[in-house]
VOBAPA-342368 format. One line per 10 residues: number of its first residue (from 1); for each residue x, y, z of C-alpha. Coordinates in steps of 0.25 Angstrom, whole numbers, plus 5000, padded with zeros to 4 digits. Layout:
REM residues N
NUM) X,Y,Z ~ ...
//
This chain:
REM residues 226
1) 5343,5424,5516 ~ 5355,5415,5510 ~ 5367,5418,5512 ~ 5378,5420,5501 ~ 5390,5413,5498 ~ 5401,5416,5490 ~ 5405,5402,5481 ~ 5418,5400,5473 ~ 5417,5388,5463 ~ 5430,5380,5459
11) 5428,5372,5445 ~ 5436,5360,5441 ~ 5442,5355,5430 ~ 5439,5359,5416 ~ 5431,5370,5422 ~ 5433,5385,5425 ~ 5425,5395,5435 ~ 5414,5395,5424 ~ 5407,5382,5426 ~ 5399,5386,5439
21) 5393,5397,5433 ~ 5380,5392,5436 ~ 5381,5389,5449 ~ 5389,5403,5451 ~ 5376,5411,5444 ~ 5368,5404,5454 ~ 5375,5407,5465 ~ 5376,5422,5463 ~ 5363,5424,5460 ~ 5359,5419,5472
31) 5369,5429,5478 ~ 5381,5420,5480 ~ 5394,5424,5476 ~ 5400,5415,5467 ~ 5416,5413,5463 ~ 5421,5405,5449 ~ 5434,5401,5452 ~ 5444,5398,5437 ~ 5455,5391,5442 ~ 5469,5393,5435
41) 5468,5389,5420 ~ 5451,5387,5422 ~ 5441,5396,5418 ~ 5445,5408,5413 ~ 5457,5408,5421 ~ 5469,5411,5412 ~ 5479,5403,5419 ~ 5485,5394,5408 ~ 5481,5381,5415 ~ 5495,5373,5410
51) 5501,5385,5421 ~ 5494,5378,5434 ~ 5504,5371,5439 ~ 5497,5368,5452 ~ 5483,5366,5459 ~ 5487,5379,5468 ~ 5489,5386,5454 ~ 5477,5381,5448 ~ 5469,5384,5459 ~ 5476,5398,5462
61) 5462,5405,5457 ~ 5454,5399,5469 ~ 5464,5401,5479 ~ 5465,5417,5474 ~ 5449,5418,5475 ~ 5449,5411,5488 ~ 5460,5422,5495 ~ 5455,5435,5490 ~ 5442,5432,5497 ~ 5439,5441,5509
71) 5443,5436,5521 ~ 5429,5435,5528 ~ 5424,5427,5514 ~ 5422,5413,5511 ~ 5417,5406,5497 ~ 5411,5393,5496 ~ 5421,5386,5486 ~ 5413,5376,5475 ~ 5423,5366,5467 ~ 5419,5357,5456
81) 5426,5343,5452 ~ 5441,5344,5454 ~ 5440,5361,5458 ~ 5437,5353,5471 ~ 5453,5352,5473 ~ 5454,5366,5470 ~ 5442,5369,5480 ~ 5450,5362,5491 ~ 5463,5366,5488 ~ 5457,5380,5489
91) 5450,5376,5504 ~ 5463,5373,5508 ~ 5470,5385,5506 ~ 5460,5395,5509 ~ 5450,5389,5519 ~ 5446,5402,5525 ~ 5441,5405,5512 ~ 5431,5394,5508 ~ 5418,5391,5516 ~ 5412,5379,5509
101) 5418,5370,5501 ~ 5407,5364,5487 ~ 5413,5352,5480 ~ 5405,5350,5470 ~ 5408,5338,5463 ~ 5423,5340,5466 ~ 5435,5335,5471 ~ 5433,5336,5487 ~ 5445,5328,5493 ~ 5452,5329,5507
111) 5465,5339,5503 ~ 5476,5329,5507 ~ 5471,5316,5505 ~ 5473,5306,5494 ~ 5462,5304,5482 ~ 5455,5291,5485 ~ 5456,5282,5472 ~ 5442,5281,5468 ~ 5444,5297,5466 ~ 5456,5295,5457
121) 5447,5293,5444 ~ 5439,5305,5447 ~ 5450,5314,5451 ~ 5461,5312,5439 ~ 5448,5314,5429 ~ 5444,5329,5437 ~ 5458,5332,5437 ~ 5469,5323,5429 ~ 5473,5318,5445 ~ 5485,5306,5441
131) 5481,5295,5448 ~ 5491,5293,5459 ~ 5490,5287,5473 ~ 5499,5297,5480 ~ 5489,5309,5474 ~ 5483,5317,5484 ~ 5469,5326,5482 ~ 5472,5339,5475 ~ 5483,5347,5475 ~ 5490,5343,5463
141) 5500,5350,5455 ~ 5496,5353,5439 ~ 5511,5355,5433 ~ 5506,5353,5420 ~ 5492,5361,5422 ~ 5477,5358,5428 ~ 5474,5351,5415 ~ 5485,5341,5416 ~ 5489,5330,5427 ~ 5494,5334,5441
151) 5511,5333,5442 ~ 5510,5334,5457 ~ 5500,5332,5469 ~ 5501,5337,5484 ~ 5495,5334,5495 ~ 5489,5345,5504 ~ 5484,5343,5518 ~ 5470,5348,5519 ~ 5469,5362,5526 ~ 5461,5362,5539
161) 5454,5373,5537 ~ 5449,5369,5522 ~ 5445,5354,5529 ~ 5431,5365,5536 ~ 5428,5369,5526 ~ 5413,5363,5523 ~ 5415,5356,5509 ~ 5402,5353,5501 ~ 5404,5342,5491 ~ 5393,5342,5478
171) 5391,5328,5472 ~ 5386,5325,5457 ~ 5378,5315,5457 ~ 5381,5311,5441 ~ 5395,5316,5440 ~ 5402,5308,5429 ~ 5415,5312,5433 ~ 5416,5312,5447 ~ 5408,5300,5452 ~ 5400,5299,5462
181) 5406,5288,5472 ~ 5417,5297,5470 ~ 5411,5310,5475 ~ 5407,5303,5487 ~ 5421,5298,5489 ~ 5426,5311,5491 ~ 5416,5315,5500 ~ 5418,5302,5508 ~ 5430,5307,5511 ~ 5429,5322,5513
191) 5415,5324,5517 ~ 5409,5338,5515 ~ 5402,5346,5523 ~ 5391,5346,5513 ~ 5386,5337,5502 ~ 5376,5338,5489 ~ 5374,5328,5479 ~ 5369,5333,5465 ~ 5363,5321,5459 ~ 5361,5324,5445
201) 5373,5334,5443 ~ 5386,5330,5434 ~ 5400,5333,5438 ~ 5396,5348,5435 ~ 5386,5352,5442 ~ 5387,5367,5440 ~ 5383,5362,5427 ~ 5373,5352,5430 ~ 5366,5355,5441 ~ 5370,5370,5445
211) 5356,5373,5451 ~ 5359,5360,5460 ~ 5372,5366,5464 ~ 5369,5378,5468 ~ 5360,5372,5477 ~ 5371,5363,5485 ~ 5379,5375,5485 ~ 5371,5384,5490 ~ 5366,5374,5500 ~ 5378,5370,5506
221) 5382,5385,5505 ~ 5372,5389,5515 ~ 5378,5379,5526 ~ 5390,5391,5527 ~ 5390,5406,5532 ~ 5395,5413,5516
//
């Protein structure tokens, strides 16, 4: 008998917790438990998005979901594109709480080191990043809202805890917007535990290819107690 899990998804930009409802229907029809995560101004959160000021703020939803768990539960977090920040942001602060890590087509850097160049391009497309050579991976600061460019960045040092967790990255094979050299850069350099490559999928694959998906995540799933 498989076992179930209990998966929490993280969109990315221009998106709410509505885009993986696909792979969330899926999931708990198979008897999975599935979470769709709206952070500040996305989905049908109310929060006027010119109010988040910060990453923390905008990612305040996540972090609240992740420390009303019960103590003896743990969810498999799943992050699309840039929601990969938040996902890691989330790993650090609450690493008790996470069990698996799915990038999926997302931003998987190393909290606390610098963006490599040949990411730049990529990055200020997925999140209006200014291009600067002191910028460091992800926590910026949004004084004039998500939607606009970062006033200020800082650099946090990767949790020890968060680093064991097993991270899973989901490649697209023909993503438009994140390249694929790129991709592969950024598991050069923080290699998962786990990877998949979905060959035919765009830079959405809960939209493209969620039969596909459901697959790797279950997949990989099955490597962890739930």
């Amino acid at each position: 008998m498989s076992e179930h899990h209990h998966f929490a998804f993280v969109h990315g930009a221009g998106h709410g917790g509505w885009c993986w409802y696909k792979l969330a229907n899926s999931l708990r029809e198979n008897g999975h438990k599935a979470t769709c995560i709206d952070l500040k101004g996305a989905g049908i959160n109310l929060t006027d998005p010119n109010t988040v000021s910060s990453l923390d703020d905008y990612n305040q939803p996540l972090y609240d979901f992740l420390s009303q768990l019960p103590l003896d539960q743990k969810v498999i977090l799943v992050s699309h594109s840039v929601g990969g920040g938040s996902m890691t942001a989330a790993m650090c602060q609450y690493p008790s709480k996470v069990s698996m890590a799915v990038y999926v087509a997302a931003a998987m850097v190393k909290p606390g080191t610098i963006i490599p160049p040949i990411l730049k391009e990529v990055l200020k497309i997925c999140s209006g990043m200014i291009e600067t050579e002191a910028e460091k991976i992800w926590d910026f600061t949004f004084g004039n809202g998500p939607e606009n460019l970062p006033t200020s960045i800082v650099d946090i040092p990767a949790a020890p805890e968060a680093d064991k967790i097993p991270r899973v990255y989901v490649k697209t094979g023909k993503d438009n917007m994140f390249q694929s050299s790129r991709q592969d850069l950024m598991v050069t350099l923080w290699p998962p535990a786990q990877y998949f490559l979905l060959e035919e999928s765009d830079h959405s694959a809960f939209f493209s290819q969620p039969e596909a998906l459901y697959k790797i995540l279950t997949e990989a799933a099955s490597s962890i107690s739930p």
